[in-house]
FIVEX-256637 format. One line per field, with one value per residue (C-alpha): x, z, y. Coordinates in pm, 1 decimal. Example, Ala and Ser with C-alpha at 12.3 -4.5 7.8 and 13.67 -1.06 7.14 Angstrom:
REM FIVEX-256637
east: [1230.0	1367.0]
up: [780.0	714.0]
north: [-450.0	-106.0]
***
This chain:
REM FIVEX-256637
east: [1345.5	1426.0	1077.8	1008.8	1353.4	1193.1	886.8	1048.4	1162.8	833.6	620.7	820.2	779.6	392.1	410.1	588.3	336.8	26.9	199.9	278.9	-86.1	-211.6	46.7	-51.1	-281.0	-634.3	-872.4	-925.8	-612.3	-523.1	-859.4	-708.3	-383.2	-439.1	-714.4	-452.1	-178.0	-408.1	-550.7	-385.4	-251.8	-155.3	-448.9	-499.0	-800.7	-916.2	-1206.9	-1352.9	-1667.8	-1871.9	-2077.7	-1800.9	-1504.1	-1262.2	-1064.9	-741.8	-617.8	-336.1	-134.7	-413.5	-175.4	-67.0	-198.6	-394.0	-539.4	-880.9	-1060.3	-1434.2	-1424.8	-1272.3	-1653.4	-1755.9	-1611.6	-1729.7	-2124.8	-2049.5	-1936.3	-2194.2	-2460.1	-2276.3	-2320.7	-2695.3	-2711.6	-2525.8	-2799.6	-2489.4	-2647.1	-2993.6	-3014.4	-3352.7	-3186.1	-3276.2	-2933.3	-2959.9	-2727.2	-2519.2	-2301.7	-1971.4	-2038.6	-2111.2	-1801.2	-1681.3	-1666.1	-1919.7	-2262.7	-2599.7	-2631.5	-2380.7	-2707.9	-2929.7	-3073.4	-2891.1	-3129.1	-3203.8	-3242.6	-3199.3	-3202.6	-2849.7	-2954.3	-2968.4	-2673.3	-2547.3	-2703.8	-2598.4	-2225.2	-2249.4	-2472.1	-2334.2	-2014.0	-2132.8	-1877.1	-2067.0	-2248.0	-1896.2	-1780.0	-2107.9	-2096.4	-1743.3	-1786.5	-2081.3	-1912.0	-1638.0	-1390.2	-1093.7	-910.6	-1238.2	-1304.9	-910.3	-940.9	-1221.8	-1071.8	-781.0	-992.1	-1214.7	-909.4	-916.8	-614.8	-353.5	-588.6	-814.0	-705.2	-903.8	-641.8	-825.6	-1142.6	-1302.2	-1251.9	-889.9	-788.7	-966.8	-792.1	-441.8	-537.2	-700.4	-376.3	-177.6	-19.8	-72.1	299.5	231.1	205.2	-176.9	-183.8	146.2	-2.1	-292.7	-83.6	225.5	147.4	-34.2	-99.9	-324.8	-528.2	-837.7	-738.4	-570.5	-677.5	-602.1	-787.4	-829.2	-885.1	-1161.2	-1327.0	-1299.7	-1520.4	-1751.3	-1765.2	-1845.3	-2128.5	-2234.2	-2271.7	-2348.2	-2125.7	-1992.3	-2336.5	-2706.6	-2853.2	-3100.9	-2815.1	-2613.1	-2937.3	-3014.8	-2630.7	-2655.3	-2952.6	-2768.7	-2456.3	-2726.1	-2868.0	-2527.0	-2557.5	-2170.9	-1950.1	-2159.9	-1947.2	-1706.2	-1851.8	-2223.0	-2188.9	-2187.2	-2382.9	-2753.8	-2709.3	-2776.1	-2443.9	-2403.0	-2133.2	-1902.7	-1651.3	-1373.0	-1307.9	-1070.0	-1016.7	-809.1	-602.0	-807.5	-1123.8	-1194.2	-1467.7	-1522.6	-1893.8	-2051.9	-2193.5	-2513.7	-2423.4	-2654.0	-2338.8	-2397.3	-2235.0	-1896.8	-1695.6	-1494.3	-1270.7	-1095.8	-870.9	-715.5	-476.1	-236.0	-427.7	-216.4	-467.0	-789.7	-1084.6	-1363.0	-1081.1	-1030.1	-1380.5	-1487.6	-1189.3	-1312.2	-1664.9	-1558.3	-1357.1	-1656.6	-1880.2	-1571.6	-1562.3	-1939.8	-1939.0	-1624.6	-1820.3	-2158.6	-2098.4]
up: [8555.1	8224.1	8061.4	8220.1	8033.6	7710.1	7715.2	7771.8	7388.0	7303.2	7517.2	7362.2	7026.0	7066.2	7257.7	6918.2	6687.9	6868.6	6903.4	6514.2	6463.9	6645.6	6478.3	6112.1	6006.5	5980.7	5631.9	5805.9	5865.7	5495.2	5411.8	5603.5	5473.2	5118.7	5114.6	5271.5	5019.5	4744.2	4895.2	4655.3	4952.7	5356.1	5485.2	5805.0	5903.6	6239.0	6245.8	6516.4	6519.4	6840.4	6834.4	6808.7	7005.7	6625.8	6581.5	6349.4	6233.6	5985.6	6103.9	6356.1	6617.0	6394.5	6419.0	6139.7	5995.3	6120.4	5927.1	6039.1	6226.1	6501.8	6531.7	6702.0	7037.9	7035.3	6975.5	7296.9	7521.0	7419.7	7524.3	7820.4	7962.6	7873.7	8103.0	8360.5	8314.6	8237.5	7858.6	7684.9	7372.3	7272.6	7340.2	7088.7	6919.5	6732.9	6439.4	6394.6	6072.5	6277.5	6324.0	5966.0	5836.6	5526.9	5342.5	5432.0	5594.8	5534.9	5813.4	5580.8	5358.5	5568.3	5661.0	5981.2	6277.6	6209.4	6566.9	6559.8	6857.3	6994.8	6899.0	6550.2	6532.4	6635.2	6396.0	6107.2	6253.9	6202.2	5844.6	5650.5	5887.2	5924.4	6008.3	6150.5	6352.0	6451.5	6627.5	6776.6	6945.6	7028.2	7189.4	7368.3	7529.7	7702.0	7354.8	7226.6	7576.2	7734.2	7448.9	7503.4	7844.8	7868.1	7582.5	7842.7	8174.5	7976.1	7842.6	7463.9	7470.7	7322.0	7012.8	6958.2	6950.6	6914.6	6729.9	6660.8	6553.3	6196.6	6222.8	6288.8	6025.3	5802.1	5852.3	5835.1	5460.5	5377.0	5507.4	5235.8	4971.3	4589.0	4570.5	4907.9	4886.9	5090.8	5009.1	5154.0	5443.4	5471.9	5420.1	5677.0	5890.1	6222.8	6295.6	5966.9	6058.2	6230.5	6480.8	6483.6	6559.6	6518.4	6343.0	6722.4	6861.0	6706.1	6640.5	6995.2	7076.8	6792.7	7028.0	7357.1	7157.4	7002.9	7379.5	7513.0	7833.0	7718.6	7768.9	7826.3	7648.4	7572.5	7449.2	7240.6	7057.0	6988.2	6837.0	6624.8	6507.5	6384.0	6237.5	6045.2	5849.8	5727.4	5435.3	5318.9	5194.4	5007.6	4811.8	5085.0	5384.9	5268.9	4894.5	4814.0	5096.7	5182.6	5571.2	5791.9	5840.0	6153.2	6004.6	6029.7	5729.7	5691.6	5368.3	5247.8	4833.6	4637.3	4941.2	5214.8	5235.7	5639.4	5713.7	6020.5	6157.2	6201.5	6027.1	6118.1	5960.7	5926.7	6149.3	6414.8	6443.7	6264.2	6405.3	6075.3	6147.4	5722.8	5729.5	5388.8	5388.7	5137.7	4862.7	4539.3	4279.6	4213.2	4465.9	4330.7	4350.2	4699.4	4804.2	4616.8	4754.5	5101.6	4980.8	4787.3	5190.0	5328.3	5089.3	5145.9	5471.9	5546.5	5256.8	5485.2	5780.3	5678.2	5523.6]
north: [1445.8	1331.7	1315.5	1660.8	1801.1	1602.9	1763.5	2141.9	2163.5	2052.1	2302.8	2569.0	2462.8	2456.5	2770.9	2948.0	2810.4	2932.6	3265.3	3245.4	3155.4	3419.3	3683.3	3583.9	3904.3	3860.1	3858.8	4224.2	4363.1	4247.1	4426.6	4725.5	4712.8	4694.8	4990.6	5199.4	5096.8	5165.2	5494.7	5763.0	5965.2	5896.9	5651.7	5546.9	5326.6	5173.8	4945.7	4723.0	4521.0	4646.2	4273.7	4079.8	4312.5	4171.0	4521.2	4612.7	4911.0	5072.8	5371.2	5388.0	5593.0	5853.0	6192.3	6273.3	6651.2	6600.9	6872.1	6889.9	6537.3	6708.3	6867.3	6552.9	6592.1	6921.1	6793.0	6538.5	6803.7	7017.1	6690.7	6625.5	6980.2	6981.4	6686.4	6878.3	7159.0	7395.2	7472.6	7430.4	7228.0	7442.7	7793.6	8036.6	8179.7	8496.7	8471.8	8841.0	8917.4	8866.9	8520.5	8395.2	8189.0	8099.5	7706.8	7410.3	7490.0	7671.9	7944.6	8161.9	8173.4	8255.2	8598.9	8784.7	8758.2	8387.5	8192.1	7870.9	7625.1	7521.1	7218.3	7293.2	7467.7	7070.6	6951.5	7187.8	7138.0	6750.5	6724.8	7000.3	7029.5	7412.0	7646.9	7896.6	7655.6	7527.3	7803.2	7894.7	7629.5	7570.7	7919.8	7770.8	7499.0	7725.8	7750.3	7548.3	7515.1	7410.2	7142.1	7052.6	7014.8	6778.6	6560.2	6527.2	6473.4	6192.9	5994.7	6118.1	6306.9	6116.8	6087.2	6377.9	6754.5	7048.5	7287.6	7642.1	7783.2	7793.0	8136.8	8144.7	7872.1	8060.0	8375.6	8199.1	8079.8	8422.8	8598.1	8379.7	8524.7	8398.6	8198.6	8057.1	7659.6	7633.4	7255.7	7218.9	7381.3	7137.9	6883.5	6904.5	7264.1	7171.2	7518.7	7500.4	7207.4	7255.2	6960.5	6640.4	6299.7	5948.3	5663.4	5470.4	5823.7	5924.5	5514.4	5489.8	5812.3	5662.5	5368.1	5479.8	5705.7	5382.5	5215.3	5495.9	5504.0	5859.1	6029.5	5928.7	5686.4	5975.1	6214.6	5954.8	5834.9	6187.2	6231.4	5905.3	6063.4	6332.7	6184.3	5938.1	6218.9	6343.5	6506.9	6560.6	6283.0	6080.0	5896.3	5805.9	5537.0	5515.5	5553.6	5122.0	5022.7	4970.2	4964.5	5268.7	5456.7	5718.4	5885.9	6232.5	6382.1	6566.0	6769.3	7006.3	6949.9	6865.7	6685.3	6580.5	6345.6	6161.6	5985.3	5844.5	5630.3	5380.9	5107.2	4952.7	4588.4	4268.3	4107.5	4410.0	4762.7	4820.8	5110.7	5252.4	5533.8	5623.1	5892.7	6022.6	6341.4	6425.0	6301.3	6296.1	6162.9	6252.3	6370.2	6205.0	5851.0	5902.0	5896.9	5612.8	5448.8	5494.0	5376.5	5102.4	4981.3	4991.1	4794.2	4528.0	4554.7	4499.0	4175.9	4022.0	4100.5	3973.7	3696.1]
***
């Protein structure tokens, strides 16, 4: 009985040094952690390394303005429901004057009459984060309720919301008056965000589209596809690389630059989830700041 009570002391102490072993923070976190202190605004980052499972994150549970990443559940509800035979991808949609919107996209430019597929209208949402394309097909897929609801039944909840319509943000900035603070607004009014996520909310959609459990492997290739050719946000998550990056961002200048994708890494898929709001310094800093994170972050995780 007395070697047992000797050796008690001693389990304990070993017990409290793995535990502080494990506890010290990672080369990644401290990756994480100093991008976000350095980020001239609010940063929050979530990052995990599909190969290896290695994952950390900074302010990854906060809600964040998601700006035009929120599109992205919309795209995989819209694939889902094609599976289901309840929509189809090659529909021809005839584009009318009441549905052109204001801000990012191409369709604005366009002609009225012009009918593209439903699955271009995805794709125009994702590359050039279209607006009108946006609510086309947010209509499409049953509306913001719809989109809300299915975020809840598929687990997504607590990390993704779908707020309003590009429409109906839009008309709450137009409706502004000229001593009215509208970066104030973007910054801190929820009902002047287009949704809200989280870092872990929307990396761990990026995930399951990445492994494909969320959809066919058909449909989530055909999404990575899309979010590969992005055409917005080049400075920000592909700007320092020379890897592939599947990728979705969030603007709304001077105070708000998100990107969220995924990396395509000589060490395997990274899953980088970089959101900035209330950006206090320059644009143009903020994005390179997010590019110059992930040319660290694939150099830590290649090497």
């Amino acid at each position: 009985m007395a070697q047992i009570t000797q050796r008690v002391p001693l389990v304990l102490a070993l017990s409290a040094l793995v535990a502080s072993v494990h506890a010290q923070p990672t080369p990644l976190h401290n990756l994480l952690t100093r991008s976000a202190a350095e980020f001239p605004g609010k940063a929050g980052v979530w990052v995990k390394h599909v190969t290896t499972g290695e994952t950390a994150g900074v302010r990854d549970a906060e809600m964040f303005n998601s700006a035009s990443v929120i599109k992205i559940p919309v795209m995989v509800l819209a694939f889902q429901m094609a599976e289901r035979g309840e929509l189809k991808l090659d529909e021809r949609i005839a584009l009318r004057k009441e549905d052109i919107r204001g801000g990012s996209g191409i369709f604005r430019y366009h002609d009225e009459g012009l009918q593209p597929t439903f699955r271009d209208v995805l794709l125009q949402m994702i590359i050039t984060s279209d607006n009108t394309a946006t609510d086309l097909a947010i209509a499409k897929v049953g509306g913001v309720a719809r989109v809300n609801a299915w975020l809840k039944q598929a687990g997504y909840a607590d990390g993704q919301k779908l707020t309003q319509t590009t429409g109906e943000l839009f008309a709450k900035y137009n409706a502004l008056g000229p001593k009215d603070d509208r970066n104030a607004k973007t910054n801190a009014d929820r009902t002047y965000w287009l949704g809200e996520i989280s870092p872990r909310g929307s990396g761990q959609m990026l995930e399951a589209i990445e492994k494909k459990p969320i959809a066919a492997t058909a449909s989530c290739e055909a999404m990575l596809r899309m979010m590969r050719a992005q055409q917005a946000g080049q400075r920000r998550l592909n700007h320092y690389i020379s890897v592939p990056v599947a990728h979705k961002t969030g603007d709304f200048p001077p105070v708000l630059a998100n990107d969220v994708g995924i990396i395509y890494a000589r060490s395997g898929p990274i899953v980088v989830s970089y959101l900035g709001n209330a950006i206090t310094g320059t644009y143009g800093d903020a994005e390179d700041r997010i590019g110059r994170f992930a040319q660290q972050l694939v150099e830590l995780m290649d090497k």
